[in-house]
Backbone as JSON, one array per atom type, in Angstrom:
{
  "sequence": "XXXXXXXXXXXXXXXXXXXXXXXXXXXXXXXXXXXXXXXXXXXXXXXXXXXXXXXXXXXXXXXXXXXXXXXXXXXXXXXXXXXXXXXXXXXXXXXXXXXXXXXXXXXXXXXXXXXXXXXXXXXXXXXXXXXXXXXXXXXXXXXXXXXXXXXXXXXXXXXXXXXXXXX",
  "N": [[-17.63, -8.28, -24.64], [-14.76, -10.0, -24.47], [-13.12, -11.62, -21.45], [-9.67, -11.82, -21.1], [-6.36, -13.85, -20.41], [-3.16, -13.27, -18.88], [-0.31, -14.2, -19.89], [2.21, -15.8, -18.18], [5.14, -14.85, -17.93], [5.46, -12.99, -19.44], [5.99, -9.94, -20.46], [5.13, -7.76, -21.87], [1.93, -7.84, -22.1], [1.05, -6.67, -20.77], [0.67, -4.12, -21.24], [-1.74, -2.46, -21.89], [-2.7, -1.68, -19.38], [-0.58, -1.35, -18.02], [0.41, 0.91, -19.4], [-1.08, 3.36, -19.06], [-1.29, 3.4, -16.46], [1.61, 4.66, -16.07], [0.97, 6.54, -17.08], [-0.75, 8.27, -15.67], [0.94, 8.02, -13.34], [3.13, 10.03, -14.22], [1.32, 11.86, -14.67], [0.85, 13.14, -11.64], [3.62, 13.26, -10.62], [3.95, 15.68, -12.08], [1.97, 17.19, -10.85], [2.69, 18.01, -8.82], [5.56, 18.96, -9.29], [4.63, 21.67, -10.24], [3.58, 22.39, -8.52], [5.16, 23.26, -6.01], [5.99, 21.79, -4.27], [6.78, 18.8, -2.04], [5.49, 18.18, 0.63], [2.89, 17.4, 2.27], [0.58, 18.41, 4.49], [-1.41, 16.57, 5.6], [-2.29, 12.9, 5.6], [-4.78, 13.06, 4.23], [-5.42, 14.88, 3.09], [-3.42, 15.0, 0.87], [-4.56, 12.75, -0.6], [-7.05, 13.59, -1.56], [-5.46, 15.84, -3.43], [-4.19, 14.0, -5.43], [-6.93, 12.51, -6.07], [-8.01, 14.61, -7.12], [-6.47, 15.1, -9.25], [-6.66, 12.83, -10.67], [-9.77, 13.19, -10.95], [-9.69, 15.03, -13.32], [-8.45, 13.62, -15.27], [-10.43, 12.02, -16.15], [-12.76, 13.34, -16.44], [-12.19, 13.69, -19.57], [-13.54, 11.24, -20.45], [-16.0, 11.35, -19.48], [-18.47, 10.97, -20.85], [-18.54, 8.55, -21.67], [-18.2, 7.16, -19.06], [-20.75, 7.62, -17.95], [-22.35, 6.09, -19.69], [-21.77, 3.58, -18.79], [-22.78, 3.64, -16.65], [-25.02, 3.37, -16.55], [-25.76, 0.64, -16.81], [-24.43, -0.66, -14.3], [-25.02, -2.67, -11.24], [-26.7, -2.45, -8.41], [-24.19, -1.7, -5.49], [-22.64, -4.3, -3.38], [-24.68, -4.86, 0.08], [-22.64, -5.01, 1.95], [-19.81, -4.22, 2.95], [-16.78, -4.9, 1.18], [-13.68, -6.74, 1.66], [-10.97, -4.5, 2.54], [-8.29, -5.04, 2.56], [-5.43, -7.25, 3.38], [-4.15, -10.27, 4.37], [-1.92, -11.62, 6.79], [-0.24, -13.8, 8.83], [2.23, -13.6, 10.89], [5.21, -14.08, 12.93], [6.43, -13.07, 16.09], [9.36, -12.36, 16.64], [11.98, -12.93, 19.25], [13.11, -10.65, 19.48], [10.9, -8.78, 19.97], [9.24, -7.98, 17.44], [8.66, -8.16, 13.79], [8.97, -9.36, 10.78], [7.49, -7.96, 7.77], [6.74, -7.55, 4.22], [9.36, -7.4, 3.75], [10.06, -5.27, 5.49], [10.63, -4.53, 9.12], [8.53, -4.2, 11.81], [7.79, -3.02, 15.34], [6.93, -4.47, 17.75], [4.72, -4.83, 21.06], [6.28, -6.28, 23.88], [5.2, -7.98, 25.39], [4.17, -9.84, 23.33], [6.0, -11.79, 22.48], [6.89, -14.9, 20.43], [4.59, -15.31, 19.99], [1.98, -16.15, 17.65], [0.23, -13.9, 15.29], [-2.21, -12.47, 13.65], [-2.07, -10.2, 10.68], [-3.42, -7.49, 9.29], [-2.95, -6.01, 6.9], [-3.11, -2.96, 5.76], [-3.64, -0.07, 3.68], [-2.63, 1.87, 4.28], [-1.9, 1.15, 7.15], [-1.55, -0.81, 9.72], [-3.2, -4.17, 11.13], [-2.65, -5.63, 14.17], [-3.35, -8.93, 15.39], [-4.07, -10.99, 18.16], [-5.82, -13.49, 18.35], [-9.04, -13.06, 18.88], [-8.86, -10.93, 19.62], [-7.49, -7.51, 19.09], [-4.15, -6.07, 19.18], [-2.54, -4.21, 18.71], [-1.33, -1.72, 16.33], [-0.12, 0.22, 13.55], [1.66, 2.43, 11.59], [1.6, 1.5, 8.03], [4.55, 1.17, 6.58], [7.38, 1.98, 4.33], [10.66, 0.6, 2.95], [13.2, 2.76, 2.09], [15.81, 2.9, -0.38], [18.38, 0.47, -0.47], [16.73, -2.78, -0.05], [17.68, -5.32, 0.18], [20.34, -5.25, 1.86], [19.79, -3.9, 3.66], [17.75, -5.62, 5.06], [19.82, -7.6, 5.83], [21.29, -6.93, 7.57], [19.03, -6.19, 9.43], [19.04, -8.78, 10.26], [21.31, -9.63, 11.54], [21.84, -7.64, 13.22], [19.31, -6.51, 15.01], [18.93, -3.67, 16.12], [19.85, -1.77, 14.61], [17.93, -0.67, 12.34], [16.76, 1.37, 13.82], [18.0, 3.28, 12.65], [17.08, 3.27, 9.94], [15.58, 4.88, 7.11], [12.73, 5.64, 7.4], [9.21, 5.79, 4.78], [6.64, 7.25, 4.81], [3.5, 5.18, 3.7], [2.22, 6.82, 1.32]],
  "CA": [[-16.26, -8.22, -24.22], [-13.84, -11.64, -23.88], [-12.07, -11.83, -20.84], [-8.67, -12.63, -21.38], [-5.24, -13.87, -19.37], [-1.65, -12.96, -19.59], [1.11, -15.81, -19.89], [3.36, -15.67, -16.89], [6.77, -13.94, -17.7], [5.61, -12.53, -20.93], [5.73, -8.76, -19.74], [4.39, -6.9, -22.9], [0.91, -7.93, -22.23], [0.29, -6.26, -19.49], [1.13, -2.74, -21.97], [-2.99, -1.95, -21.86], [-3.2, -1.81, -18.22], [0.87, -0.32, -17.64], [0.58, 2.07, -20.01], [-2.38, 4.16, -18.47], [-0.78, 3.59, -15.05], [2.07, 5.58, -16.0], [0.71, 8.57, -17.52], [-1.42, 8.68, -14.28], [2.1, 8.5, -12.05], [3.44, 10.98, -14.56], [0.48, 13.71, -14.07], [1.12, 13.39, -10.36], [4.38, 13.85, -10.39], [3.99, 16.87, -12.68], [1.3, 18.54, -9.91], [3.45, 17.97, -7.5], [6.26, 20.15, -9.8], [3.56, 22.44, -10.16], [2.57, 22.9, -6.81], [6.37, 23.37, -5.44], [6.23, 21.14, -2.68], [5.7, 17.19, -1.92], [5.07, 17.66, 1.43], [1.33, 17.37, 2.72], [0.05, 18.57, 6.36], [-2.05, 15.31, 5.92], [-2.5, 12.34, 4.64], [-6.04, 13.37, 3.65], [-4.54, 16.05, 2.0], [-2.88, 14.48, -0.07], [-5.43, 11.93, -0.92], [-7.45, 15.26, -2.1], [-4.67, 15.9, -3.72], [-4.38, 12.86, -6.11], [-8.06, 13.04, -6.48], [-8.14, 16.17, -8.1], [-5.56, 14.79, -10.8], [-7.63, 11.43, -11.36], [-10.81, 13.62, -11.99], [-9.35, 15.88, -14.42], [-7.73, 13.15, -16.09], [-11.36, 11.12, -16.34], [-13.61, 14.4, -17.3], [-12.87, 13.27, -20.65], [-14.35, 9.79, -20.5], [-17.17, 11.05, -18.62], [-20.27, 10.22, -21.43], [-18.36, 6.78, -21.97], [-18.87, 6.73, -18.04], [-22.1, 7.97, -17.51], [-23.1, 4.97, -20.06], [-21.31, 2.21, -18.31], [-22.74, 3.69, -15.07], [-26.73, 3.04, -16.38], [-25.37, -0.7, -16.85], [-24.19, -1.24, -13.38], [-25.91, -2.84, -10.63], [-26.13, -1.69, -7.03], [-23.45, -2.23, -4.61], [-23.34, -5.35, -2.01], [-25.34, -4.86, 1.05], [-21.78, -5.41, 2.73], [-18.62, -3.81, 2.18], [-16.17, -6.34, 1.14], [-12.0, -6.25, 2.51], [-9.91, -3.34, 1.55], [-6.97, -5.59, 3.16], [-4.7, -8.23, 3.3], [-4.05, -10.83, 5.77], [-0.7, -12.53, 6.75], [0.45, -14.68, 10.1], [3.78, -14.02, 11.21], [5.74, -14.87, 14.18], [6.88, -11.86, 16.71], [10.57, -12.31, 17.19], [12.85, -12.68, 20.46], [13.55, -8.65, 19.66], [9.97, -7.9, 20.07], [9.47, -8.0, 16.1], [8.1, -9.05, 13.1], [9.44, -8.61, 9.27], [6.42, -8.35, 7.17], [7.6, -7.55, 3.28], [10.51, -6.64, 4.2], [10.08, -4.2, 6.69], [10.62, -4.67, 10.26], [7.62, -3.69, 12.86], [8.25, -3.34, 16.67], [5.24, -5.09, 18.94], [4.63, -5.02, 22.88], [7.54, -7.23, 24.25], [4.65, -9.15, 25.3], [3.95, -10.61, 22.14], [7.49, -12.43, 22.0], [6.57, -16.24, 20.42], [3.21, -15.44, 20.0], [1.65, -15.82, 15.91], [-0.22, -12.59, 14.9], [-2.92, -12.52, 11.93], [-1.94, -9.17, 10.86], [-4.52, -6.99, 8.38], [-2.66, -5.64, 6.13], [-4.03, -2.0, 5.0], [-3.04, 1.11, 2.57], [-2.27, 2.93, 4.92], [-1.89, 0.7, 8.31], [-1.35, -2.47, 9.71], [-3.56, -3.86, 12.39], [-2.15, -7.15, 14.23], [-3.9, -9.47, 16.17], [-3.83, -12.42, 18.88], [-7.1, -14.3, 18.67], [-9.82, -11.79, 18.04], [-8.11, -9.12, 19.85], [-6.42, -6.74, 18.12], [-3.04, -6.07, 19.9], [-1.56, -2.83, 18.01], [-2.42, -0.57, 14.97], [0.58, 0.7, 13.66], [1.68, 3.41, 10.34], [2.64, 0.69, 7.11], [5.99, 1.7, 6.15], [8.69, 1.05, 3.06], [12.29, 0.95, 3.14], [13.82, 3.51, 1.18], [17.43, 2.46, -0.13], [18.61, -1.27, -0.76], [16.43, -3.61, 0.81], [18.67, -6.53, 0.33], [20.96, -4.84, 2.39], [18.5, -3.8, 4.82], [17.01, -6.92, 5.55], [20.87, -8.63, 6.23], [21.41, -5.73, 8.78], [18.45, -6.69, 10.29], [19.4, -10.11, 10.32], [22.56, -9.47, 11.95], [21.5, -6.72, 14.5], [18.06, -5.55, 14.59], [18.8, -2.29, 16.58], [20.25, -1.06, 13.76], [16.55, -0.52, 12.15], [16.33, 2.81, 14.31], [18.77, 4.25, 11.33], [16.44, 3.25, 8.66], [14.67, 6.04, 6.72], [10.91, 4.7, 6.89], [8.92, 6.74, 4.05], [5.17, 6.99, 5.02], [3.12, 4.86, 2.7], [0.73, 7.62, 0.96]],
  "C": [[-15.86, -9.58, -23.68], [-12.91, -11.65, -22.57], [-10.52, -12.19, -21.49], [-7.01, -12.7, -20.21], [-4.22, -13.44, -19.81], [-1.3, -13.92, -19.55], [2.05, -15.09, -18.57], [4.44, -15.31, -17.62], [6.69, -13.57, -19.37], [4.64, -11.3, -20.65], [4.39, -7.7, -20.62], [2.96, -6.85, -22.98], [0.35, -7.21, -21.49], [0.17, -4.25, -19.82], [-0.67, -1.95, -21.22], [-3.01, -1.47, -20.36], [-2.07, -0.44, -17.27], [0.36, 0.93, -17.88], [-0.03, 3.54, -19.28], [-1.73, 4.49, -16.63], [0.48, 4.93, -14.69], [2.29, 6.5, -16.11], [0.04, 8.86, -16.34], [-0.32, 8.87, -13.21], [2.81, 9.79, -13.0], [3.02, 12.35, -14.15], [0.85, 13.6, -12.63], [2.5, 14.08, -10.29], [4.72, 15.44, -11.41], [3.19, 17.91, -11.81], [2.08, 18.29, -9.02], [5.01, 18.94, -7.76], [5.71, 21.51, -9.7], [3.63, 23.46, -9.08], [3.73, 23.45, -5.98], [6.71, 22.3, -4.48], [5.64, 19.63, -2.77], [5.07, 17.0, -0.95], [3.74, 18.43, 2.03], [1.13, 17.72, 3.64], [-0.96, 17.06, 6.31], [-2.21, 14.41, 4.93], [-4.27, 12.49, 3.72], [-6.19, 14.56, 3.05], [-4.1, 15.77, 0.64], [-3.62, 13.46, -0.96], [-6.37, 13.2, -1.99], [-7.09, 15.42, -3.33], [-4.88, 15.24, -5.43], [-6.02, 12.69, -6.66], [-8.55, 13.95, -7.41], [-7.36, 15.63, -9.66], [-6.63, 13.65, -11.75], [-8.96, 12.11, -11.92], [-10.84, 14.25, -13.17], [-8.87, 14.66, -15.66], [-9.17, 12.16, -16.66], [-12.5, 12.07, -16.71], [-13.73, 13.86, -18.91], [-13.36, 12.32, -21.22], [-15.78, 10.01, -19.79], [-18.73, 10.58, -19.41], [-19.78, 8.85, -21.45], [-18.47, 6.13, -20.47], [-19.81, 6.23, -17.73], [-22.81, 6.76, -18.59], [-23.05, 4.1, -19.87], [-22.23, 2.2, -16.82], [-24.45, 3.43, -14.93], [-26.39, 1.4, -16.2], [-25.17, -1.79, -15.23], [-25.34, -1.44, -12.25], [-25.52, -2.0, -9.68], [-25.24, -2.23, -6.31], [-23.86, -3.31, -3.65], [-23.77, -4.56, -0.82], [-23.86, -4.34, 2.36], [-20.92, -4.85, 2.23], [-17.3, -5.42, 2.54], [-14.26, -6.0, 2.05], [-11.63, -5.35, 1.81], [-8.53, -3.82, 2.59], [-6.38, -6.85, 3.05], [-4.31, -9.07, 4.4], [-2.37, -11.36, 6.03], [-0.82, -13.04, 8.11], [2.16, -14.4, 10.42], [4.12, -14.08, 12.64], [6.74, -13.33, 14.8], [8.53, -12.53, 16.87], [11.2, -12.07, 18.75], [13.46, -10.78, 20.59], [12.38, -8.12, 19.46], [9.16, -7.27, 18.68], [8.82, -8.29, 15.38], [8.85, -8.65, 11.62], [8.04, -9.27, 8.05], [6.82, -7.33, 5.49], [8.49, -6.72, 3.17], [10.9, -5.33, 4.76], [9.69, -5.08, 8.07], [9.91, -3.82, 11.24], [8.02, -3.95, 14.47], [6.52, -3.45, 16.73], [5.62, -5.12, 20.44], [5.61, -5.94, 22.86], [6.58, -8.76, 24.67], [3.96, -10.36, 25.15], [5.24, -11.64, 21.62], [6.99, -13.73, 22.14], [5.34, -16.19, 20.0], [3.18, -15.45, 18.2], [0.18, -14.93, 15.85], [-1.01, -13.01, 13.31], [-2.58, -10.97, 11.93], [-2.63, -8.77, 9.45], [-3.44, -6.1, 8.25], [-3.48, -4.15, 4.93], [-3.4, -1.13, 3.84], [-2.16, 1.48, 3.23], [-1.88, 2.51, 6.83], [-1.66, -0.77, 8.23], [-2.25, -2.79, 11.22], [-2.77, -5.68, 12.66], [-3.28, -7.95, 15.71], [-4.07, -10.87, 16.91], [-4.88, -12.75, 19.3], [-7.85, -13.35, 17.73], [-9.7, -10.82, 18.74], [-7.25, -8.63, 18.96], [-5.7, -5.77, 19.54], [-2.5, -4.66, 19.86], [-1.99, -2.37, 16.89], [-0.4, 0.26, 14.87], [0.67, 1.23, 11.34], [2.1, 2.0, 9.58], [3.74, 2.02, 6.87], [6.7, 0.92, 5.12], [9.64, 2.12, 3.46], [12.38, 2.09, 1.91], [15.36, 2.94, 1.18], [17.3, 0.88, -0.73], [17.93, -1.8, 0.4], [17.04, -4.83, 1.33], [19.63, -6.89, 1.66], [20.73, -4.21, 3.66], [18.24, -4.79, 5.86], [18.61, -7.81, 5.93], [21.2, -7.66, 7.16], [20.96, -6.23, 9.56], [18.68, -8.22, 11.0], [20.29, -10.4, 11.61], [22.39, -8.52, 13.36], [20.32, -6.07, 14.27], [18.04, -4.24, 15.3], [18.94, -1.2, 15.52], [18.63, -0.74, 12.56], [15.85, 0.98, 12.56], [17.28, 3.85, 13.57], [18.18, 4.27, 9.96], [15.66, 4.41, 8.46], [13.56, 5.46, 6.37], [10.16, 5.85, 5.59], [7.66, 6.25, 4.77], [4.64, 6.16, 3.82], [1.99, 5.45, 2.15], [0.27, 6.85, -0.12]]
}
């Protein structure tokens, strides 16, 4: 097998990789017709959930598995990041806008720069090698554009946004 790259803004290449992605958001949103209901008592519920679809949907690859899976080595010793890092700068309103969502922090973090770990499912932030706060990730629902010049303009207005959990 050849590795190979895409070309930057030449979408169609990326079909092999899409394609598969969206029959996998399809079946979800079909058990989730199914099932009546979107909403979860947990996020480890829901995780479950999703689980259940991905195995059913990989049952029938399982001998082309089970022969890739004599091939592989053993795992590192170490588990590696399941996160992302950024730096940003707390705001005079106690703040931060990290992609385009706005986080509240202790007030007294105002000026201070934050490495903030970036998770699935969380965000942790931190000043030095303390860690400061732990808080849910969140996405806007709605126009962000329009969002983010709100915020701009008055950040109170932020306690009208509809946050969605990020499952």
């Amino acid at each position: 097998m050849e590795p190979t790259r895409n070309n930057r803004g030449v979408a169609h290449e990326n079909g092999s990789i899409e394609s598969p992605h969206g029959h996998l958001k399809q079946a979800i949103q079909d058990g989730l017709l199914l099932r009546g209901s979107r909403d979860f008592d947990t996020l480890d519920a829901y995780r479950r959930f999703v689980d259940e679809i991905v195995g059913r949907r990989n049952a029938r690859n399982r001998k082309r598995l089970d022969i890739e899976r004599s091939a592989l080595r053993s795992l590192p010793a170490r588990r590696t990041t399941d996160y992302e890092e950024a730096i940003v700068t707390v705001t005079s309103t106690s703040g931060f806008i990290l992609r385009k969502v706005f986080y509240s922090v202790p007030s007294r973090l105002i000026g201070h720069r934050l490495r903030v770990r970036l998770y699935d499912d969380r965000l942790e932030c931190f000043l030095g090698l303390t860690r400061e706060c732990q808080e849910f990730r969140a996405r806007l629902s709605g126009s962000t554009d329009q969002s983010m010049a709100a915020v701009k303009r008055s950040p109170k207005r932020t306690a009208n946004w509809d946050l969605a959990m990020d499952h």
